[in-house]
C-alpha positions as CSV (number, residue, x, y, z in Angstrom):
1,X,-8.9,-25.7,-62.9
2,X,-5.5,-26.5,-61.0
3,X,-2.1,-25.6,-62.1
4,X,1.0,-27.3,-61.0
5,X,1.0,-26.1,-57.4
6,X,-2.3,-27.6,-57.1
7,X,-3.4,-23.9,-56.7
8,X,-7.5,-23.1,-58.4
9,X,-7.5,-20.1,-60.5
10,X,-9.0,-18.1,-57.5
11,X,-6.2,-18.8,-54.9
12,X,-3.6,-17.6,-58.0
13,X,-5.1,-14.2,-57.6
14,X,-5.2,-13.7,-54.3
15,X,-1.8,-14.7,-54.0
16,X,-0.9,-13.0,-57.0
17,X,-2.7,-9.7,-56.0
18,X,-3.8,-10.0,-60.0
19,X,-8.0,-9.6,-60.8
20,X,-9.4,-13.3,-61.2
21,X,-11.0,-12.4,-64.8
22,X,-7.3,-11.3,-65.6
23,X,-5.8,-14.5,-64.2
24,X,-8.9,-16.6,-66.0
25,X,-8.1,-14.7,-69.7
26,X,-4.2,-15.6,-69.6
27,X,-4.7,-18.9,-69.3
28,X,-7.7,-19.5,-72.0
29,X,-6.9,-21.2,-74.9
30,X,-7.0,-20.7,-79.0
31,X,-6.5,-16.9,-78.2
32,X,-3.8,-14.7,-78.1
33,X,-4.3,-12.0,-75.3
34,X,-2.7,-9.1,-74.7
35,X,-1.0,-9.2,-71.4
36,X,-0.6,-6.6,-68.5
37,X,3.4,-7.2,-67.0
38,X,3.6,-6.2,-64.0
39,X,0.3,-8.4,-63.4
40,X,2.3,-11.7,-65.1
41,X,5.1,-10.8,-62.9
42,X,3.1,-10.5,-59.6
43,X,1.7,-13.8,-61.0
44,X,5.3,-15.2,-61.4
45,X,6.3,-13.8,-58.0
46,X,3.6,-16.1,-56.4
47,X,4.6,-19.0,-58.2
48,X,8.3,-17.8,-57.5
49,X,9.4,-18.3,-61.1
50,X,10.6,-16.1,-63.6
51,X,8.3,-14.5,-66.2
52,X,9.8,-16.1,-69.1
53,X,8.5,-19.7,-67.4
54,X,5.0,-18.6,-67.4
55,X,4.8,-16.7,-71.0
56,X,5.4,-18.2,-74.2
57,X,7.4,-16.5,-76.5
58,X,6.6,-16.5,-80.2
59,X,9.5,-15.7,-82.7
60,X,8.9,-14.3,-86.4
């Protein structure tokens, strides 16, 4: 699987300093995870963008 940057999950966590299974159970689908943020943001820092581009924020 490739993102945008053309980067595999694998090279996001090695960039990202963030566990591959971490990396591999934020982006599954028809779940809602739990998230660790300071691992999102090391993941944002290697896509240099801000947090609130990678996470999707639900509203009530």
């Amino acid at each position: 699987m490739q993102g945008q940057k053309g980067w595999t999950l694998k090279q996001v966590a090695d960039r990202s300093g963030v566990n591959y299974n971490t990396v591999r159970s934020y982006v599954q689908r028809d779940t809602l995870n739990t998230v660790d943020l300071s691992a999102v943001y090391k993941i944002a820092r290697a896509f240099d963008v801000t947090m609130e581009d990678l996470v999707e924020v639900l509203e009530d």
